[in-house]
Every structure is written in C-alpha cells, then in structure tokens.
C-alpha atoms as one frame of an Amber mdcrd trajectory, in Angstrom:
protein
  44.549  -2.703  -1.139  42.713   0.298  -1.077  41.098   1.885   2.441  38.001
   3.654   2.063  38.258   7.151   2.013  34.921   8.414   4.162  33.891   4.618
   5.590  37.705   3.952   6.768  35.745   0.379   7.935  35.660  -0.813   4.709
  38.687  -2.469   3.073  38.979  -2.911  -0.890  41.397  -6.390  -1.762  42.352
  -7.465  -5.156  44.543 -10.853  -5.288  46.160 -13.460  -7.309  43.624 -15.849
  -6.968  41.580 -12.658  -9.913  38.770 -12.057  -6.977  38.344  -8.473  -5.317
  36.847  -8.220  -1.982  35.238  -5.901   0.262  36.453  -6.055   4.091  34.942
  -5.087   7.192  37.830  -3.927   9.517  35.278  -3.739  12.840  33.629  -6.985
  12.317  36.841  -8.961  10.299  34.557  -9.918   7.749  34.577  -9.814   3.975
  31.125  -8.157   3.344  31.550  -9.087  -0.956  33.240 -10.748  -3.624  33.643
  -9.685  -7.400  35.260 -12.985  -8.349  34.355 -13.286 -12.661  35.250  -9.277
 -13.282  38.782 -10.162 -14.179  40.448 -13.744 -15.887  43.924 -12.613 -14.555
  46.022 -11.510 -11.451  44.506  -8.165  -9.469  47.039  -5.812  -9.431  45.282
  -2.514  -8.778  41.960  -1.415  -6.674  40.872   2.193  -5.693  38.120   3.822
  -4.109  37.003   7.025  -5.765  38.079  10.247  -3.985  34.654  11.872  -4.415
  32.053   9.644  -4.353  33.040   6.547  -2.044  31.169   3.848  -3.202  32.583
   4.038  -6.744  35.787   1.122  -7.091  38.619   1.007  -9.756  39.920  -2.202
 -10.176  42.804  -2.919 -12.658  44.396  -6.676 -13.833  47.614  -8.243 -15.712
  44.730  -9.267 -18.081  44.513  -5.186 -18.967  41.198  -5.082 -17.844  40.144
  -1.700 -16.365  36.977  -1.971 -14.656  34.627   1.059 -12.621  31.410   0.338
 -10.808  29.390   1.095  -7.649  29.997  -1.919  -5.109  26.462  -1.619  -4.288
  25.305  -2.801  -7.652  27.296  -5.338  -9.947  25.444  -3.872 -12.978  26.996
  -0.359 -13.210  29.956  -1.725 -14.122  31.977  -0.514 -17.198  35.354  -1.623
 -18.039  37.997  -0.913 -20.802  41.373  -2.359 -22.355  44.388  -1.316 -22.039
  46.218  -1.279 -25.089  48.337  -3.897 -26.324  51.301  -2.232 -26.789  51.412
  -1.202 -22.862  52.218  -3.649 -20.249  51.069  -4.891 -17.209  49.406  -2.181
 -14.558  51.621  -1.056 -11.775  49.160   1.583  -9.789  45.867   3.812  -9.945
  45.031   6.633  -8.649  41.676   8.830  -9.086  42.014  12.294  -8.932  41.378
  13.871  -5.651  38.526  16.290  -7.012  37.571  14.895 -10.318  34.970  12.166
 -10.074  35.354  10.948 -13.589  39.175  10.689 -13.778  41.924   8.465 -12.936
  45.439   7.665 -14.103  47.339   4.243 -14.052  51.181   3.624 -14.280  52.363
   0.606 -16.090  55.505  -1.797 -16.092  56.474  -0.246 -19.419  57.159   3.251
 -18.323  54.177   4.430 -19.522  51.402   6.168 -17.801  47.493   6.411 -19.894
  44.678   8.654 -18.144  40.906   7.841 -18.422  37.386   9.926 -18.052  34.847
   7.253 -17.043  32.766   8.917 -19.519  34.455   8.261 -22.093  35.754   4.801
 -21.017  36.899   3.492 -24.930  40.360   5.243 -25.268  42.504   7.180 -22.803
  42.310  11.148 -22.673  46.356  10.798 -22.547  49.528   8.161 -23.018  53.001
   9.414 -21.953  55.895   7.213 -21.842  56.800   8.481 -18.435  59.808   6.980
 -17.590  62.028   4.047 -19.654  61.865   2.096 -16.512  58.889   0.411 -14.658
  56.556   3.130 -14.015  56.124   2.270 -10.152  53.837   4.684  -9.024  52.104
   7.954  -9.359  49.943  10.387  -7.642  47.680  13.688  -7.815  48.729  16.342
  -5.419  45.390  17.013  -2.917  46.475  20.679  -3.035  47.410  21.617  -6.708
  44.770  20.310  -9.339  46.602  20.044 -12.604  49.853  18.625 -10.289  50.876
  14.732 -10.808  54.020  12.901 -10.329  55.350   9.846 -10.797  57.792   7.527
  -9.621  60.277   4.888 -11.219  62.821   1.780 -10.878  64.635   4.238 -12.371
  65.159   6.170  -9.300  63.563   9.350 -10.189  60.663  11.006  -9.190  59.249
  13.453 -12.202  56.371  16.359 -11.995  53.970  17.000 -14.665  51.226  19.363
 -15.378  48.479  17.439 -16.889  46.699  20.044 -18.250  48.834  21.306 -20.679
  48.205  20.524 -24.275  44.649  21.184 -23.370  44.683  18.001 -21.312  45.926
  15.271 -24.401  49.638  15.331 -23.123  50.697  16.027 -19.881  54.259  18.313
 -19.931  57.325  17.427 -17.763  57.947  20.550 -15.366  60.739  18.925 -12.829
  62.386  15.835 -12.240  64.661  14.276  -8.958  66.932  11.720  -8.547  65.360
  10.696  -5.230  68.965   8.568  -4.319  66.792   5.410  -2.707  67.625   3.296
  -5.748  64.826   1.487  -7.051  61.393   3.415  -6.258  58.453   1.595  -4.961
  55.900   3.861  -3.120  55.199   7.713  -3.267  52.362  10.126  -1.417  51.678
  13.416  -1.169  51.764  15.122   2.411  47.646  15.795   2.792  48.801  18.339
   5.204  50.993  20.560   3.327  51.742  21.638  -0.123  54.323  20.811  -2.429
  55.780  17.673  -0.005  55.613  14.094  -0.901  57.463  11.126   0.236  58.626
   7.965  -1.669  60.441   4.740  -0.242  62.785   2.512  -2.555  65.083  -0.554
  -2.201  67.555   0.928  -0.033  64.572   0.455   2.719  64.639   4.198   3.999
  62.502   7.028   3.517  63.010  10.376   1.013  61.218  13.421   1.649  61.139
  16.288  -1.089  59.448  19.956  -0.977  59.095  20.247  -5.058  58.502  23.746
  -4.582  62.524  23.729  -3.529  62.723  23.460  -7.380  62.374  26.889  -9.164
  60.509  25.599 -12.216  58.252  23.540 -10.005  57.007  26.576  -7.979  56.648
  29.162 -10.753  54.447  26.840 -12.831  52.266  25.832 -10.282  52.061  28.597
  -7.620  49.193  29.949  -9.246  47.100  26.921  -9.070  47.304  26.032  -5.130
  44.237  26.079  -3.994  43.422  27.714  -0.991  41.953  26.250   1.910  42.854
  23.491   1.134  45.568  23.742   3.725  46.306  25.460   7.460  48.073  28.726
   6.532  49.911  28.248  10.178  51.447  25.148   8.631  52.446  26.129   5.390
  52.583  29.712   3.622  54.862  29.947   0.237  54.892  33.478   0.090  56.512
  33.467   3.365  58.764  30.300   3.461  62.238  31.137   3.191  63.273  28.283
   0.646  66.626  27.967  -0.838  66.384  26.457  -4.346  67.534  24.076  -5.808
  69.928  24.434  -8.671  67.285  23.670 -12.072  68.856  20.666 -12.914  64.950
  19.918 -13.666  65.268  21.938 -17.034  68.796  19.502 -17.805  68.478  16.790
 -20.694  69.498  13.535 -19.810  72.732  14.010 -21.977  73.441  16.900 -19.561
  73.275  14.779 -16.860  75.370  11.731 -18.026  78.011  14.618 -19.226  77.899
  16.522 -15.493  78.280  12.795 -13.807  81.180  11.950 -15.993  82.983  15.299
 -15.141  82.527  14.363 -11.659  83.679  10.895 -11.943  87.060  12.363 -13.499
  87.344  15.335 -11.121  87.266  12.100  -8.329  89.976  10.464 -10.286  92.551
  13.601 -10.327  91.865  14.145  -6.410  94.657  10.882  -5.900  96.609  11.864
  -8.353  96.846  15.403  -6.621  97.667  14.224  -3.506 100.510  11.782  -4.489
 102.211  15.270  -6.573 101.800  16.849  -2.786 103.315  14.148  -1.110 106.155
  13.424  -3.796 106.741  17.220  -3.097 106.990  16.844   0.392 109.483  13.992
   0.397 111.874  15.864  -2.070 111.618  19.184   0.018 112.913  16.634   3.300
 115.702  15.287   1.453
C-alpha cells in the first residue's frame, strides 16, 4: 500500500488477486481499478514523491509499470531481468521525478530513469540475503540504504561511479534478526528506523559512524530540516568504532575471538576457585 503523498485521501492497493486500486479514505470507496496491467501477484505500488498523480506498480511477474492514474494510456512498463528475482520494495526518490529503485528477493537492488525505461541505470547485489527494503534519505540526495534478512542495514552513495554503481560507505548489524521495514526520520538527518522478527524497534543516527558522516556531510541539504532540531556541527556524537570499513572475513574472525574469549572466562574462574579451596586447606 502506498498513501498519497499531497492527497493523503487517496490510498494506492496492489493484491494477490494482480488488480491495483485507488481508495478513498473519506468516502471508503475505491475510486479505480487497473486490473489487466499485471498477469501475476502485486507486490509493490508507489506514488511519486514529486508529482502525485504519477504510480509505480511492481509484480512477481517482473513487470515494472509507471503511469498517471488519471489516464490508463501514459503507461510505460519494463522487465526485470531474468536473472533477478521476485520484487521486495520501491521507492522513488524524494526529489527526482524520473527515478526510483526496487529491492529484490535475490539480494539485489536495480535503479531506473523513467526515461529511459529499457535497462536499469544500476544493478548491485546488495546483500546475499533477501533484499527487504530500501530507502532515499529526504535530507541527503545521493544517500540510500537498504535493509536485509540478513540483519544488516548498509549505506550507499549512489552517485558514485558517475551514477552506474552505487559504492558501499557503512554497514550495521541492526541486532533485530531478520529485517522487514526501514524509514528515514523526515524530521531529522542521518536517523532511520527499521523493525525485524524479534518484533521491536531499532533506531540508528548513521552519522554515529565516522565514514558515514565524512562522505556525506557535504551533501545535506539545508532547509530541509529545523536547525533547533538537529545541527551536526554542533551535536556532540561519540562514534562509533568503523567497523563499517571491516570485510566480512574481519568480522567472522573478531566474532570468533569473542566466542573463545567467552569460553576461557569458565575456565578462569574454576583456576580461581581451585585456588581458593587449596589456600583453605
């Protein structure tokens, strides 16, 4: 479901049953159908950031489809390709008409310019896991993350690489097990929330991660947030350590060190106490 971002009234649906439908919350009423624009399962639909009566929709049959709800003939619509699997989430870019970026079930996340509908600008493989969902940050332009089964949440500037391949800048293990939903704060920079299958809620400032805030410091736009609420030159944030720069090898290698400083921490104790009872006797 997707809420309409200046007519909060209307309601965008997509279903099972391969319809998408247009709701009106004041009257309860579905005000239109699109019921032959995909042959599969609706997994994705998204009103346009910028111009509100433009609708993404997005099926298991890796149809793509864009069009102005006020006319069934603007439509345009592209594949995915085969080699990707079945849509997780879209999201349009907050201040970029034309573009839009979907996660998939393979990890992999592609980004379009309705202009050039035929092939995505980009295709990252993401994550290894199901790419769950991903997002555009309202305050930093080039700024997307996105989120995983896998647990993590990862930042990436999508303009590097003049736009054809987004780079990695930051990555956090967001400890909620499998991830399922993530959104920026519209209020203030740099925070986002995600919820996972432990069934509570994780809040991260990204800019507590060093890399994260020197690459993109530069790029927050301002006015685009109260000053009162938020100002990073004078926030007194105490970084993170840049495990964000760490391979995965690193990681596996720190978490086995800690799994065998945990096993010496008995062993330890039972030399104290063995030292104990001989000093008694």
């Amino acid at each position: 479901m997707s809420l309409n971002p200046v007519q909060k009234e209307y309601l965008a649906s997509g279903s099972e049953d391969k319809t998408v439908r247009i709701w009106d919350l004041d009257d309860l009423q579905c005000k239109a159908v699109f019921s032959k624009i995909h042959t599969d399962k609706v997994q994705a639909v998204k009103w346009n950031q910028v111009n509100d009566k433009i609708l993404l929709t997005a099926g298991y049959d890796r149809i793509v489809n864009v069009f102005d709800v006020r006319n069934k003939d603007s439509l345009v619509k592209t594949k995915i390709p085969k080699a990707v699997k079945d849509v997780e989430s879209a999201y349009w870019h907050p201040s970029l008409e034309f573009n839009f970026a979907l996660s998939t079930e393979s990890g992999c996340v592609l980004g379009y310019d309705t202009r050039k509908f035929t092939e995505p600008v980009f295709l990252i493989q993401a994550h290894e896991k199901s790419c769950s969902n991903l997002v555009f940050s309202p305050h930093i332009p080039n700024m997307m993350c996105t989120s995983s089964t896998d647990g993590k949440v990862k930042v990436w500037d999508i303009l590097a690489n003049e736009g054809t391949k987004p780079a990695q800048i930051g990555k956090k293990d967001m400890k909620q097990g499998e991830l399922y939903s993530m959104r920026f704060c519209n209020d203030i920079p740099w925070v986002l929330a995600c919820g996972g299958s432990k069934g509570e809620l994780a809040v991260w400032d990204t800019s507590e991660s060093k890399a994260v805030e020197k690459h993109f410091k530069s790029f927050l736009v301002e006015g685009s947030y109260q000053k009162e609420d938020y100002n990073i030159n004078d926030a007194n944030v105490e970084h993170e350590d840049d495990y964000e720069s760490m391979s995965d090898e690193d990681e596996d290698e720190d978490q086995d060190q800690d799994e065998e400083e945990e096993d010496e921490k008995p062993k330890k104790k039972k030399k104290k106490e063995s030292k104990k009872e001989s000093k008694k006797e």
